[in-house]
C-alpha positions in Angstrom: 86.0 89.5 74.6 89.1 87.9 74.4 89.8 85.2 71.1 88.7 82.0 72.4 91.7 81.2 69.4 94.3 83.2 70.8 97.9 81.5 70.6 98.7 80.6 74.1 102.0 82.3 73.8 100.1 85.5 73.1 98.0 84.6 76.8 100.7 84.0 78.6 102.8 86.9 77.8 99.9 89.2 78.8 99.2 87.8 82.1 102.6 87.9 82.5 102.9 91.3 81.0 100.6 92.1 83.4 101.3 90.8 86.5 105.1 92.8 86.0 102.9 96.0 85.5 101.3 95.2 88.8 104.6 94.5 90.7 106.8 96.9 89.4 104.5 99.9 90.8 106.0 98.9 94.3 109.6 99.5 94.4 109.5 98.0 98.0 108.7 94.8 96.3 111.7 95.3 94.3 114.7 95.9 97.2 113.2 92.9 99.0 113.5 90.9 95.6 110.2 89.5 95.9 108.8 88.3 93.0 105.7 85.9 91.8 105.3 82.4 90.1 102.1 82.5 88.3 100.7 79.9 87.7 96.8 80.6 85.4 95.3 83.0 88.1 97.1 81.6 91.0 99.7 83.2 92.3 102.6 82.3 94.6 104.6 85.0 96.3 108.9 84.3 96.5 110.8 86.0 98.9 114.4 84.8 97.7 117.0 84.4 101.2 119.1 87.7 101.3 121.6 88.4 104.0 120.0 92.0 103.9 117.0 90.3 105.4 117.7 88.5 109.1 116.8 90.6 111.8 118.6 88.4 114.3 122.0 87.5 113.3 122.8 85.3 116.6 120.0 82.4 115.2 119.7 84.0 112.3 116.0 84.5 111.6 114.1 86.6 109.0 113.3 90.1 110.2 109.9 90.6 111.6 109.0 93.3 109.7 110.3 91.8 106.3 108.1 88.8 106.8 105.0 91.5 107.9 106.0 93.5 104.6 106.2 90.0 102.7 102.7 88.9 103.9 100.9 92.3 103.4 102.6 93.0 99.7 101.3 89.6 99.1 98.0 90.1 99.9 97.8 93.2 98.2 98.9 92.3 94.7 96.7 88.6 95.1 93.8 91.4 95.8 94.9 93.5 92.8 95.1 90.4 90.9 91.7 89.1 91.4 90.2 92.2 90.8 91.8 93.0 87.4 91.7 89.2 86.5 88.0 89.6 84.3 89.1 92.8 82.8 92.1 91.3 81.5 90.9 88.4 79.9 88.2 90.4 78.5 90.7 92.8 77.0 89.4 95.8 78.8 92.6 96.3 79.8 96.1 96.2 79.0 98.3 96.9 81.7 101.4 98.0 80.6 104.7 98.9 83.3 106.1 101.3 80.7 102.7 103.2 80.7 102.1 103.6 84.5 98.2 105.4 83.7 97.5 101.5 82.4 97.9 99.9 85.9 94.6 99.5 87.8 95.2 101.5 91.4 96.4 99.5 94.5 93.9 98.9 97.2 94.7 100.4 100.3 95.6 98.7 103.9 93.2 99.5 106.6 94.4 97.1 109.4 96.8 94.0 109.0 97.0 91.1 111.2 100.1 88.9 111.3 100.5 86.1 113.9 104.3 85.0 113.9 104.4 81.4 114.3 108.1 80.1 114.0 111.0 81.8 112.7 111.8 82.4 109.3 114.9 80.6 108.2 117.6 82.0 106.4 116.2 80.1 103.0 113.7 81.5 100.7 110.2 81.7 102.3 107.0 81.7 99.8 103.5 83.1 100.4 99.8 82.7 99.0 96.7 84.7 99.4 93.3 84.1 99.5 90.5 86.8 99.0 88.0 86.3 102.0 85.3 89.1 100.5 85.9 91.7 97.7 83.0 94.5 97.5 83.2 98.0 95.9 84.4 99.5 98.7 85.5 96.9 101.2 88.1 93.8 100.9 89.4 91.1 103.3 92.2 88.9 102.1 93.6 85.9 104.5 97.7 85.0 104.0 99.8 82.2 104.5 103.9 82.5 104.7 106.0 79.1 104.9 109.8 77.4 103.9 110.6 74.1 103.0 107.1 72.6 104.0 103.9 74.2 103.7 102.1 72.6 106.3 104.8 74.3 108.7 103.9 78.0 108.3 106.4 80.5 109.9 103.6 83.2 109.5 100.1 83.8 108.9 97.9 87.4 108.4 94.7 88.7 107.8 94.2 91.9 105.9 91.6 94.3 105.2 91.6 96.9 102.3 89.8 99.8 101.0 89.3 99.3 97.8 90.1 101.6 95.3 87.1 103.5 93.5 87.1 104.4 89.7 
């Protein structure tokens, strides 16, 4: 177990520490610039406005598939993240980008879902995840995609994963 006494510098920079190891693994994530603001174990997904990203120059809108990709890497790492989350306050382990045998293994898309529902804006779009049911072999993880208001979604998906086995 963790020390209950640990500096909370020293718990910050490994969930942070962390959370890079996870998101560097996908060097998707990386072109598209997204990143993640973490905030304890909640995480919310940035996609930061790129020219690179509209799909229809004439409105311009967000390309399809970028908000698709946006939704399901989302999903992914919030599934990853939930998953690893006891093991790394436990200090289990230590996931490390520099050491890529530290990271725990990505669960793996099955099917993926995503209802367009406006379109995306060229302005930075944000995401959030929510795990529906994680088992040992079997996940289902709902997400949410919006701009400036977050009761105005431009997109919403639902997920499932195969879980990765040890």
């Amino acid at each position: 177990m963790t020390d209950r006494n640990e500096p909370l510098d020293r718990i910050k920079s490994r969930r942070d520490s962390a959370l890079k190891a996870l998101v560097s693994g996908v060097p998707y994530m990386t072109w598209l610039g997204i990143r993640f603001d973490r905030r304890g174990d909640e995480l919310t997904a940035v996609l930061p406005f790129d020219e690179k990203l509209i799909g229809n120059p004439m409105l311009p809108a967000l390309h399809g598939g970028v908000t698709a990709a946006f939704l399901e890497v989302t999903a992914i790492v919030e599934l990853a993240w939930t998953v690893m989350w006891e093991d790394l306050e436990s200090g289990r382990i230590a996931p490390d980008a520099a050491v890529p045998d530290s990271l725990p293994r990505l669960p793996k898309t099955i099917d993926f879902t995503v209802d367009y529902l406006r379109s995306g804006l060229p302005r930075d779009a944000y995401a959030r995840a929510r795990v529906v049911r994680s088992g040992r072999r079997y996940a289902s993880v709902q997400v949410e995609a919006w701009q400036d208001n977050r009761s105005r979604l431009i997109a919403q998906a639902t997920g499932h994963f195969l879980m990765p086995q040890s």
